[in-house]
C-alpha positions in Angstrom: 0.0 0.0 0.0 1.7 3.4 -1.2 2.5 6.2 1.9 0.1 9.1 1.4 0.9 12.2 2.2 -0.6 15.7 2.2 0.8 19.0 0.7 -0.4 22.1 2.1 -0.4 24.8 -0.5 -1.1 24.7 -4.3 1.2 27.3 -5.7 4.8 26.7 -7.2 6.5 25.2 -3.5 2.9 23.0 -2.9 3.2 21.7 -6.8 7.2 20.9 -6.8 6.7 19.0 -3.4 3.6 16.8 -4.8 5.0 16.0 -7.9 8.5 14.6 -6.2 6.0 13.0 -4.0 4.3 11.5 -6.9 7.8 10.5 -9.1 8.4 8.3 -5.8 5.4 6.5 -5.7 3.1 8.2 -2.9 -0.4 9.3 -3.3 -0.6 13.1 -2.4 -3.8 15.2 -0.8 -3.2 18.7 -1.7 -4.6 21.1 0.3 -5.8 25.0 0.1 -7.5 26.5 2.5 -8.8 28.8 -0.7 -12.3 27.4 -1.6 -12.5 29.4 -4.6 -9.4 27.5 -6.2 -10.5 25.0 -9.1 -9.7 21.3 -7.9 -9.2 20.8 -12.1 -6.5 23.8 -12.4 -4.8 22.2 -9.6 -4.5 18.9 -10.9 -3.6 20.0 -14.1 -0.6 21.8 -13.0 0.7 18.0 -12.2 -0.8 16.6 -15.8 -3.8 15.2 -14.1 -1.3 12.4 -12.9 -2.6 9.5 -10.7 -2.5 9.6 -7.1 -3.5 13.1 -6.5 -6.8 14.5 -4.1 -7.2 17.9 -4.1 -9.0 19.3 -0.7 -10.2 22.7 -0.3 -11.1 24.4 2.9 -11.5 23.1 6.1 -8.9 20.4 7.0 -10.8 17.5 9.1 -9.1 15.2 11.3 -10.7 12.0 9.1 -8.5 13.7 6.0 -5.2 14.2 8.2 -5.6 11.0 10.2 -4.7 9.2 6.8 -1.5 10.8 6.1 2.3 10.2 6.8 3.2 13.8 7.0 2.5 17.1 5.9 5.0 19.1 3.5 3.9 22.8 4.4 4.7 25.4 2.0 6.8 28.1 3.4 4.1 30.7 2.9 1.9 29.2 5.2 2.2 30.3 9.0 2.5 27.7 11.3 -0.3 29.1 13.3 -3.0 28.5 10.6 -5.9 26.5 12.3 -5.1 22.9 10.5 -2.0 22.9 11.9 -3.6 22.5 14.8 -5.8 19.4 13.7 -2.2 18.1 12.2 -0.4 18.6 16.0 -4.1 16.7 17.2 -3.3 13.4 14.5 -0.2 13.8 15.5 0.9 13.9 11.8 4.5 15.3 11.3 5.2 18.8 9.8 7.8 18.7 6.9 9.1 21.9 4.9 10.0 21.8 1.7 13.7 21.3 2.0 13.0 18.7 4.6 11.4 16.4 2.4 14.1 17.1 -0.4 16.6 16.5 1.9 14.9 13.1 2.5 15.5 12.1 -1.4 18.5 13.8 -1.9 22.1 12.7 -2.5 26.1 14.0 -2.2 27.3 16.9 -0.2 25.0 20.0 0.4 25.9 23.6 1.5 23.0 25.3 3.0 22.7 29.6 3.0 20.4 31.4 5.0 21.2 34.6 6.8 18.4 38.2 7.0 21.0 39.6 3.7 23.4 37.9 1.4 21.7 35.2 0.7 20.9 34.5 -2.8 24.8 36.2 -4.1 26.4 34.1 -2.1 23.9 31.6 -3.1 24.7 31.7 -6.7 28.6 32.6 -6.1 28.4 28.6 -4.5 26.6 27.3 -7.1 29.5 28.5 -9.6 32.5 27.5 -7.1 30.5 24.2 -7.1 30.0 23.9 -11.1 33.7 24.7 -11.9 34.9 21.6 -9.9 31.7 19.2 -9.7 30.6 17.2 -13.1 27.2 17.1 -10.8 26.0 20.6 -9.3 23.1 22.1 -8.3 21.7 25.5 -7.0 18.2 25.5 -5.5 16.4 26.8 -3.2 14.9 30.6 -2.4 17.2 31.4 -5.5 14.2 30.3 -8.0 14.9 26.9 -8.4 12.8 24.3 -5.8 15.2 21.4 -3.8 12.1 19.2 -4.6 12.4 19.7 -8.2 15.9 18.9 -8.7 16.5 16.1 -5.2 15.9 13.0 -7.6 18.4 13.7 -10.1 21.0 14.1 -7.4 24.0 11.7 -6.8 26.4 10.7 -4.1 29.1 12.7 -6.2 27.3 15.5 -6.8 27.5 19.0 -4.4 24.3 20.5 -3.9 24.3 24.6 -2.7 20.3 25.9 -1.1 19.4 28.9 -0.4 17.5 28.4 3.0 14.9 31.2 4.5 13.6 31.0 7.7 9.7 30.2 7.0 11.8 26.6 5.5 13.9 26.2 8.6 10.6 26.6 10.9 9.7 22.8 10.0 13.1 21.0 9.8 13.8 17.7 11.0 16.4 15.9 9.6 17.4 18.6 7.2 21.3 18.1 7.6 24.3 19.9 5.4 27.4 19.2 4.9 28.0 22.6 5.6 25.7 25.6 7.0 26.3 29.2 6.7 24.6 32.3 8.4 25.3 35.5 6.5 24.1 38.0 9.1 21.2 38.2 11.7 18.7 41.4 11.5 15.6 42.4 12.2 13.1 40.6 9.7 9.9 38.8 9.1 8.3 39.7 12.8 5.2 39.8 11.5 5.9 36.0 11.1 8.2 35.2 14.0 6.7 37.5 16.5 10.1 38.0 18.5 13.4 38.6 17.6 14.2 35.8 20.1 12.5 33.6 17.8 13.6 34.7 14.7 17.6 34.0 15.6 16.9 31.0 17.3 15.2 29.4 13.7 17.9 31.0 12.0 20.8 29.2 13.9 18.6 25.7 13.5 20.3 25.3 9.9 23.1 23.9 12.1 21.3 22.0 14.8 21.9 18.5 12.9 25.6 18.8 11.8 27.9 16.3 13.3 31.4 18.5 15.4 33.6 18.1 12.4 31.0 19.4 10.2 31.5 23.2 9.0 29.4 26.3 9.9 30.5 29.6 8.6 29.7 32.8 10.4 30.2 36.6 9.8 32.2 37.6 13.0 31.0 41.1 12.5 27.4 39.8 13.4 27.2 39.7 17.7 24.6 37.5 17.6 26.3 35.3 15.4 29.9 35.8 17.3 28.5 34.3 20.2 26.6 31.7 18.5 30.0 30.6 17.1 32.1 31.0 19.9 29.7 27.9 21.7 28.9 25.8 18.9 30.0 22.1 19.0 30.9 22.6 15.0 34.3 23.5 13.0 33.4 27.2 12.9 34.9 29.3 10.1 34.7 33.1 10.7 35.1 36.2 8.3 35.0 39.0 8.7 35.3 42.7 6.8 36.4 45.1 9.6 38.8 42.6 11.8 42.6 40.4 11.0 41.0 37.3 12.6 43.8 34.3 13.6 41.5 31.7 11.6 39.4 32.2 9.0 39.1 35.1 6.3 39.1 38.6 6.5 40.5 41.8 4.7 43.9 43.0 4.8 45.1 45.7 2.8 42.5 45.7 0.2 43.0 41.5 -0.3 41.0 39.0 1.1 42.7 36.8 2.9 42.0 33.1 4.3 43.7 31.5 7.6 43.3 27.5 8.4 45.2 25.0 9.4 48.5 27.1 10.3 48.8 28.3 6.2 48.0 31.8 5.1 46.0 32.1 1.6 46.0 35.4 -0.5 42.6 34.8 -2.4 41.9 38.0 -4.5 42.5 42.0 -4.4 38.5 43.4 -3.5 39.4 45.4 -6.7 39.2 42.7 -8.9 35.8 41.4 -7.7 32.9 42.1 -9.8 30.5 43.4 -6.7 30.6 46.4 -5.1 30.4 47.2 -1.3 32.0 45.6 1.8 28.4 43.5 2.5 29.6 41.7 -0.9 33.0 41.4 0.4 31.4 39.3 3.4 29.5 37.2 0.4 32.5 36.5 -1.4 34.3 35.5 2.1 31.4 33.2 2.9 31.6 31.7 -0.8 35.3 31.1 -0.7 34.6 29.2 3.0 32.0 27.3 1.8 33.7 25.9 -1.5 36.8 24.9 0.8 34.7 23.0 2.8 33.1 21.3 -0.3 36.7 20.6 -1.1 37.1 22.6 -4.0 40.6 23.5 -4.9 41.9 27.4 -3.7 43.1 28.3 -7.4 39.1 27.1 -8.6 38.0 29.6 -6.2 39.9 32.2 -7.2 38.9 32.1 -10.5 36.0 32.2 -10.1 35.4 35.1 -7.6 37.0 37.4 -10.3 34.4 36.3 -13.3 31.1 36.5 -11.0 28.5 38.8 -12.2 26.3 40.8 -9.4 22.9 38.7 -9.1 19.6 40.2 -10.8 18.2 42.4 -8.9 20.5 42.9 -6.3 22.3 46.2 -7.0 22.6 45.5 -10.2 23.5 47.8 -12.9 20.9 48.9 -15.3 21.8 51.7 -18.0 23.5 54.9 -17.9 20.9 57.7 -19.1 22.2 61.3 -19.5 24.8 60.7 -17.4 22.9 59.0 -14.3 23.0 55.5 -13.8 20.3 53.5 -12.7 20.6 50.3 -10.2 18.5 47.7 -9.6 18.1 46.7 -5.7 14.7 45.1 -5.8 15.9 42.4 -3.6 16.2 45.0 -0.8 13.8 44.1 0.7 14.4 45.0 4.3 15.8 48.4 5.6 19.1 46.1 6.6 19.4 45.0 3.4 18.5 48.6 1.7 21.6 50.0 4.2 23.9 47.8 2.0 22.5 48.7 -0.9 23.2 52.8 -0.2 26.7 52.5 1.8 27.5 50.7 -1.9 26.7 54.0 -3.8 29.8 56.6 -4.8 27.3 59.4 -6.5 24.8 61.6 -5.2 21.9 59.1 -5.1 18.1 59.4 -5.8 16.5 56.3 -3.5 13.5 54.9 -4.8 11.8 53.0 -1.4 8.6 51.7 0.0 6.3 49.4 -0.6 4.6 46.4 2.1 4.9 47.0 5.6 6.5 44.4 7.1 6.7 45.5 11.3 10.5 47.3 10.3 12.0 50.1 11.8 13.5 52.8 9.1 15.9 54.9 11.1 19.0 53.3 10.9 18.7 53.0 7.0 17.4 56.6 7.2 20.9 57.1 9.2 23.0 56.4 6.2 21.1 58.6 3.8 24.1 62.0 5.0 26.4 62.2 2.1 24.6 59.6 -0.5 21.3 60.3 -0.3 20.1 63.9 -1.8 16.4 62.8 -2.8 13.6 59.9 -1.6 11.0 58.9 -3.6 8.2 56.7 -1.8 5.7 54.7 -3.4 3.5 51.6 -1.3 2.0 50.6 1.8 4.9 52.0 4.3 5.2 55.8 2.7 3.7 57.4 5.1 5.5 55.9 8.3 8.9 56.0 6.1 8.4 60.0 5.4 7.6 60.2 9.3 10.6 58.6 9.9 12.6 60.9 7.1 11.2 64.2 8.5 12.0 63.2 12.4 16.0 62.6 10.9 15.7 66.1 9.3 16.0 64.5 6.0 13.2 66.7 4.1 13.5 65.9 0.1 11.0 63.5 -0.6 8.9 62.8 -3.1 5.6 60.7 -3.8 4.8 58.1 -6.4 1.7 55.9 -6.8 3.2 53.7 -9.2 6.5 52.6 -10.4 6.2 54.4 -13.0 6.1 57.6 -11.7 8.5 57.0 -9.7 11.1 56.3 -12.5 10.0 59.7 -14.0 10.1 61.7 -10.7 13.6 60.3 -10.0 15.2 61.0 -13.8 13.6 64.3 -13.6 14.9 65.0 -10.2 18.8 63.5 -11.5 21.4 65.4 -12.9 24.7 64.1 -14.8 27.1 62.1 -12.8 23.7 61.0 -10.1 22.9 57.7 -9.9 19.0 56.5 -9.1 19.1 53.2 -6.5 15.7 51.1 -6.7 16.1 49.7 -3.3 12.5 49.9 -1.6 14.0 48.2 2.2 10.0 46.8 2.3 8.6 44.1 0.5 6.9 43.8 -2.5 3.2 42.7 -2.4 0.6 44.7 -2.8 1.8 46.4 -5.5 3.8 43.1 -7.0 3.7 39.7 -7.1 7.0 39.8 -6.0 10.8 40.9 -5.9 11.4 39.9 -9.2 8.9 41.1 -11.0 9.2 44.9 -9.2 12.6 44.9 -10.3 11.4 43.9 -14.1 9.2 46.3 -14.4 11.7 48.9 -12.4 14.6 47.9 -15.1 11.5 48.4 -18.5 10.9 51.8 -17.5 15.0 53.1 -16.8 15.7 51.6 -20.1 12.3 53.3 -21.7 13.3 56.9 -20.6 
């Protein structure tokens, strides 16, 4: 008799996880709690394959009671009200990358961190790909671990991008190597406390064996602590400090410390991505493929061919002398902070969008000597011109759409500015997501 199991949620994370489910021979109840969804749309996302229910609404303990376990899409809060009849059936709670992990093979190098994640992500995946026949990079980075665990060998090296919704509902879930990029304020709508939010964060670790390797930006407190009493082989970097092991920056090089040698990796200069936060990505990057075993010299090439990610500061066009940047994927004021410490001309911010619970003075903080106009558009405008006006920062504009946005900031530009879409809020609302803000962010520069 085949395992059944049910999927909670029926978009792109929901359909990945059934149809893996389905290639390995269970049956699969999907489950919305949308009753308007179409039972017949939803199965023909999986080809109206055999094996599949589809269950809208109210989850009843007669429907959970026949299930192994539950892969819950990361969307989904855990305090949604069939959780609780799952807790009562005592049916176990799987993300995603849990039940990936499950059917998965060779080493894997797991990401997650508030900032960082998806360039260092992608930095791995071609560190991995230069050395490995067999190489993967999945995760939050647009690819799902379920779509790509079964063609996965024991020689192949695996990188994931991890968030902290996936790490929520881990049990198993165990890499060869973890990494934490840096711990701020985020997703406390979700998460509630801070407290909470760290302590799922650090959980990427909590199945590694001692001589196992966990990388950690010194720089971080919360994460130098962390470190300093972990039962793993901890590799530090860090941008501002000469550590005794692991990598930091000396003299404009990075530099990497282990096992009593000295390695000079590459001059800053020659890297492809601006900004010391990138410097700290490249230093988790170069830790990671180490411990994946890939050789130094591999490495090294490849940190000076990388390309900044899409929509992660990422250089549009130059019009009449101003150049535009893409920094959709700022998508917290943490992350926005980066984004304008990066810039070397006079700067128009474009910012705003869904409110999220964040706090907007410390990125308003950096704005002296960058900054010279805001434009707001979204949900959090009004609480981020508040914020603005407290700091004495007064030149702000308003935009209800993108597109007037991109007009108010060229016309506000002169030669030799530069105009930084980097919003430090979330998309929805106005977008379906980051990706598709930054799209439509990038067609209008390049339509001026």
């Amino acid at each position: 008799m085949r395992d059944t199991y049910l999927v909670a949620g029926c978009g792109i994370s929901g359909i990945g996880a059934a149809k893996l489910l389905l290639d390995v021979g269970a049956e699969v109840i999907l489950y919305d709690g949308n009753t308007a969804l179409d039972p017949e749309v939803i199965k023909g996302k999986l080809n109206h394959r055999e094996g599949i229910r589809v269950v809208l609404g109210e989850l009843t303990p007669e429907v959970a009671g026949q299930c192994k376990a539950c892969v819950i899409s990361p969307g989904i809060p855990l305090t949604m009200p069939f959780v609780e009849v799952l807790k009562a059936c005592q049916i176990p709670i799987w993300s995603e990358i849990e039940l990936a992990y499950r059917f998965s093979k060779g080493k894997l190098a797991a990401i997650t961190g508030t900032n960082g994640k998806t360039t260092t992500t992608a930095l791995v995946g071609e560190i991995l790909a230069a050395h490995y026949d067999s190489a993967f990079v999945v995760g939050n980075i647009g690819i799902p671990y379920t779509e790509k665990a079964l063609e996965m060998r024991e020689d192949s090296a695996t990188v994931v991008e991890v968030s902290s919704f996936q790490l929520e509902t881990i049990l198993d879930f165990h890499p060869t190597v973890s990494a934490i990029t840096n711990i701020t304020p985020d997703h406390l709508n979700r998460h509630i406390t801070m407290e909470n939010y760290i302590a799922v964060k650090e959980s990427v670790t909590k199945n590694q064996m001692p001589d196992q390797v966990c990388v950690l930006n010194y720089e971080d407190p919360v994460l130098r602590t962390f470190g300093e009493h972990l039962d793993r082989r901890v590799i530090f970097f860090s941008s501002l400090h000469e550590l005794p092991e692991g990598l930091f920056i000396r003299d404009g090089r990075i530099v990497f410390r282990h096992d009593g040698v000295e390695e000079d990796m590459v001059a800053v200069e020659e890297l492809n991505i601006l900004g010391r936060h990138n410097y700290e990505n490249a230093m988790t990057a170069i830790a990671i493929g180490w411990a994946m075993d890939v050789p130094v010299e591999t490495i090294r090439q490849v940190l000076m061919r990388f390309q900044p990610v899409e929509h992660r500061i990422e250089f549009v066009t130059n019009k009449n002398g101003v150049a535009y940047y893409n920094d959709s994927k700022g998508t917290n004021p943490d992350a926005a902070i980066q984004a304008v410490k990066a810039m070397v001309k006079p700067t128009i911010l474009i910012g705003g969008g869904y409110d999220k619970g964040s706090d907007y003075d410390e990125w308003i903080a950096t704005f002296e000597g960058k900054v010279k106009a805001l434009v707001l558009l979204g949900q959090t405008a009004d609480q981020i011109e508040a914020a603005a006006r407290k700091a004495g920062f007064t030149r702000i504009l308003r935009a209800e759409s993108m597109e007037e946005a991109v007009k108010l900031s060229a016309a506000e530009a002169v030669s030799g500015d530069a105009v930084l879409l980097s919003p430090a809020c979330a998309s929805w609302g106005m977008f379906a997501n980051y990706e598709e803000r930054g799209r439509i962010f990038k067609e209008l520069v390049r339509a001026l």
